[in-house]
N, C-alpha and C positions, 0 to 999 in steps of 0.2 A: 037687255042688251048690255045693260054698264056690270051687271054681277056676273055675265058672263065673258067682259072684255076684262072685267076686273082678277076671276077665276083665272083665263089666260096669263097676263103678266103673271101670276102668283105660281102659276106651273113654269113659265120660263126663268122667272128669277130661281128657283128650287133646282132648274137642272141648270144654271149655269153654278149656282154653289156647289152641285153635287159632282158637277167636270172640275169646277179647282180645285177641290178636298182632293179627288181619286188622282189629280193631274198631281197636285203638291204629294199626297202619300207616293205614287209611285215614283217621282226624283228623289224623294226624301230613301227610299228603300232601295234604288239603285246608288245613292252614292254613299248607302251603309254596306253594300257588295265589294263596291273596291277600296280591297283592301291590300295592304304592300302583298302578302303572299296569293291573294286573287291575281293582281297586276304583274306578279313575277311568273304566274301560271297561262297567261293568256301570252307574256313574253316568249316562254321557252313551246308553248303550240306553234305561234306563228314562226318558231325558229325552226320546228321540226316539219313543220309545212311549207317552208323555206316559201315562206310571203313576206316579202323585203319590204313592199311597205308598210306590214301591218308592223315587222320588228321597230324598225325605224322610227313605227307613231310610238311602240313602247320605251324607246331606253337615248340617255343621254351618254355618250359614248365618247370619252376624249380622244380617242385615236381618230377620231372624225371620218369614219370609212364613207367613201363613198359609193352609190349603189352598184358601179363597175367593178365595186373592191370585194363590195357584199357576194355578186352574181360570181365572181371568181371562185370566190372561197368554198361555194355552196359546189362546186363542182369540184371539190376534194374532204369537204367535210360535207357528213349530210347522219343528223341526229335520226337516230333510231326509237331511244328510249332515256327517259331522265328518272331522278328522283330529288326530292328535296332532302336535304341528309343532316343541315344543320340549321338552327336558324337562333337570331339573337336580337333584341333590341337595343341598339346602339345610344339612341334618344327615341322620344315622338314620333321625329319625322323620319330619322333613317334606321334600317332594319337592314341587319347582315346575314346571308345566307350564304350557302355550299351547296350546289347542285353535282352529283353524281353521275355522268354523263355517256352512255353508249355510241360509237356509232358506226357508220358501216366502213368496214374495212377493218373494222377488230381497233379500234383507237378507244379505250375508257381512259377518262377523267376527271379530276375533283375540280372545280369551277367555282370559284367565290363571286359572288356580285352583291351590290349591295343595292335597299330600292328606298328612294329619295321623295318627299313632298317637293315639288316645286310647285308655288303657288298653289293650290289646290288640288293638283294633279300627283296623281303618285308614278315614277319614275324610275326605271333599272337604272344604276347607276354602273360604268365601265371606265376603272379610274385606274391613276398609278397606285393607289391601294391595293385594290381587289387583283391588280396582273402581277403584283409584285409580292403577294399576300404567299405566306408558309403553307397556305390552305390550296394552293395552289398545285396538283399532282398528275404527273404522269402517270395511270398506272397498268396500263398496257400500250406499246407503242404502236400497236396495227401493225398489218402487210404492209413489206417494205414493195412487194408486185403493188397492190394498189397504188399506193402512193406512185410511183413508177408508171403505171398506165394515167393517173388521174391528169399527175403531170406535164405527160407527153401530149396531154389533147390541149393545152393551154396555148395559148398561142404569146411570143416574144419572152418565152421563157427565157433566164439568162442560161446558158452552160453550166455545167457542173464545176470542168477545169477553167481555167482564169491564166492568161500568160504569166509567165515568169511563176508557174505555182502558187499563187494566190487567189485563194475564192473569191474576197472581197478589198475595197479599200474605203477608207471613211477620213472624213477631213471636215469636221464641222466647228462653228464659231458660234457667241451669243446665245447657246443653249442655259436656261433658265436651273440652278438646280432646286431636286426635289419633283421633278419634273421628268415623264417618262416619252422617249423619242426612239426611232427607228432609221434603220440604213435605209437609204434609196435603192439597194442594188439587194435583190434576190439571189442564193445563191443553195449548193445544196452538199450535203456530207459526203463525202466522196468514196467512205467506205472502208476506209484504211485502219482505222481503230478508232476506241471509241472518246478520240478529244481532237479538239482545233486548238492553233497555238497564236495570241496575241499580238500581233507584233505592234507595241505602242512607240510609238516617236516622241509624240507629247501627250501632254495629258495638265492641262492650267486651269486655273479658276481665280477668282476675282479674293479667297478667301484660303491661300496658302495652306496655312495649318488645318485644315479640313478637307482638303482637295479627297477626291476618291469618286470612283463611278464602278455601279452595278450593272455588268458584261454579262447578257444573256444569248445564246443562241434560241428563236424561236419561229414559230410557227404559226402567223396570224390566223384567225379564227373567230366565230360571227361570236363566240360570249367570252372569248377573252384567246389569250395567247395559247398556244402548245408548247412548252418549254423542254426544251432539251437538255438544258447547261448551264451553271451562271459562274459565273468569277467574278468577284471583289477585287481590285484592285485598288490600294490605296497609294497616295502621295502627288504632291506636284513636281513635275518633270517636264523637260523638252530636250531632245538631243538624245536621247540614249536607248530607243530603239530595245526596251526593255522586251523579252519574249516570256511569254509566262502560258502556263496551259489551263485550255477549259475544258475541264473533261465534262462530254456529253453520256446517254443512258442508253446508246446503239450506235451501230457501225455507219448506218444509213442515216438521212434525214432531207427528206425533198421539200421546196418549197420555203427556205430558213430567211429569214434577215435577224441582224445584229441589231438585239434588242439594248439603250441606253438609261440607265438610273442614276445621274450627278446625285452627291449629297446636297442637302439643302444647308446654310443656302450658297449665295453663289453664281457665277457667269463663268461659262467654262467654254473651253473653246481642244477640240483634241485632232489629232494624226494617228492613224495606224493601216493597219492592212493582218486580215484574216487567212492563216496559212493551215497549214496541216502537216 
C-alpha cells in the first residue's frame, strides 16, 4: 500500500512539473510572437474588419476618438487592403512604420504610425509626429460621388455653405504648442478650385519671436488624418485679418476640419474664419 501511495504522489508531482514547464514554455513563446510588427499587423486586421474594440485594445491615439467618432468614420472609410512599405527602428522600444493603404471608394494612401513598448505591452502609437509626418500622402483622392453618398447618410452633418460665405470659424485660447488640435465644426470644399483662403485675425503665443502654426485642411481617419492642404503661417499678430491661401490637391473634399500645429514651445491663443 505505502509503494503504491508512494508511486501515486510521484506521478502527480511529475505531471504537475510537466503542466508548469509546457504552461511556462508556451507564455514564454507567445510573448516572443508579439512583436512591434506582429502588434501593428493584428492592428491594421481589426482596422479592416472594422472591430472598434479590438482597434482600440491595439493603439494609443492622441486624438482621443471616441467609439461614436470611430463608428462615424468607418462609414466613410472602410480599408480594403494594406501593405507594410517601410519600417525603421527608432530605439528598443519604438519602431516607425509607413503603411500603404487602399480603400474603398478609390482613396490610396501612405500612413506613418509608429509602435511603442508601454510597460510591457507593445502599442501603435497616433501622435503629432506620425499626422504631421512628410511620410504622410495622398495619393489617390477617391470618388468625389462616394464621398458624397457616404456623407449624405451621416446624420447632423454641418452644410457645405456657411452664412456670410464662410465654411468655418475658429476662436481658440491656451492651446499648448508643439501640440496637434482640431476645429469643432466639420465643413466641406465647396468645389470652386482647388484652395481655401485664411482668414486670420490673430494669431499670439506666449513666445513672440517663434509664433507660427501649421494650417491643414483634413480628413479624420481611424490610422491617421487624410490631408488635403497645409499652410505655414508664421508670425505674431492680432488685428489685421491677414488672408493668405491654402491650396488643396481637388476641387471637392467632404467631411474636412481645420487641422492645428502651434510651434513649440508656447501658449497660443488664435481668431479666424475659413473662406474660399
Amino acid at each position: 500500500m505505502k509503494r503504491f501511495l508512494g508511486g501515486l504522489a510521484f506521478m502527480l508531482v511529475f505531471a504537475l512539473a510537466i503542466t508548469t514547464v509546457s504552461t511556462s514554455v508556451s507564455a514564454t513563446s507567445a510573448n516572443k510572437e508579439l512583436t512591434p510588427e506582429s502588434v501593428l499587423e493584428s492592428y491594421l486586421q481589426a482596422v479592416k474588419e472594422q472591430d472598434v474594440e479590438k482597434i482600440m485594445s491595439y493603439v494609443i491615439d492622441e486624438r482621443d476618438l471616441t467609439v461614436a467618432e470611430y463608428k462615424e468614420m468607418m462609414n466613410y472609410e472602410k480599408l480594403n487592403n494594406y501593405e507594410i512599405v517601410k519600417s525603421k527602428a527608432l530605439s528598443d522600444d519604438t519602431y516607425y512604420y509607413v503603411v500603404n493603404s487602399s480603400y474603398e471608394g478609390g482613396l490610396v494612401k501612405d500612413v506613418p504610425l509608429e509602435v511603442k513598448k508601454v510597460g510591457t505591452e507593445w502599442k501603435v502609437n497616433i501622435n503629432t509626429e506620425t499626422l504631421n509626418s512628410d511620410d504622410n500622402k495622398t495619393l489617390q483622392q477617391g470618388s468625389d460621388q462616394y464621398y458624397e453618398n457616404a456623407f449624405s447618410k451621416l446624420q447632423n452633418q454641418d452644410q457645405v455653405m456657411k452664412p456670410k460665405d464662410v465654411l468655418m470659424w475658429w476662436d481658440f485660447e491656451k492651446r499648448q504648442g508643439g501640440k496637434t488640435f482640431y476645429s469643432n465644426t466639420k465643413f466641406s470644399v465647396p468645389g470652386k478650385h482647388k484652395y481655401v483662403i485664411l482668414g486670420i485675425d490673430s494669431q499670439l503665443s506666449t513666445q513672440p519671436n517663434n509664433t507660427g502654426i501649421k494650417y491643414a485642411v483634413v480628413r479624420k481617419g481611424i490610422m491617421g488624418d487624410t490631408v488635403w492642404g497645409t499652410k505655414y503661417v508664421k508670425g505674431h499678430f492680432t488685428g489685421e485679418n491677414k488672408r493668405i491661401k491654402l491650396n488643396g490637391n481637388s476641387m471637392t473634399f467632404k467631411g474636412a476640419n481645420l487641422r492645428f500645429l502651434p510651434n513649440y514651445p508656447g501658449i497660443y491663443s488664435g481668431l479666424g474664419g475659413l473662406d474660399w
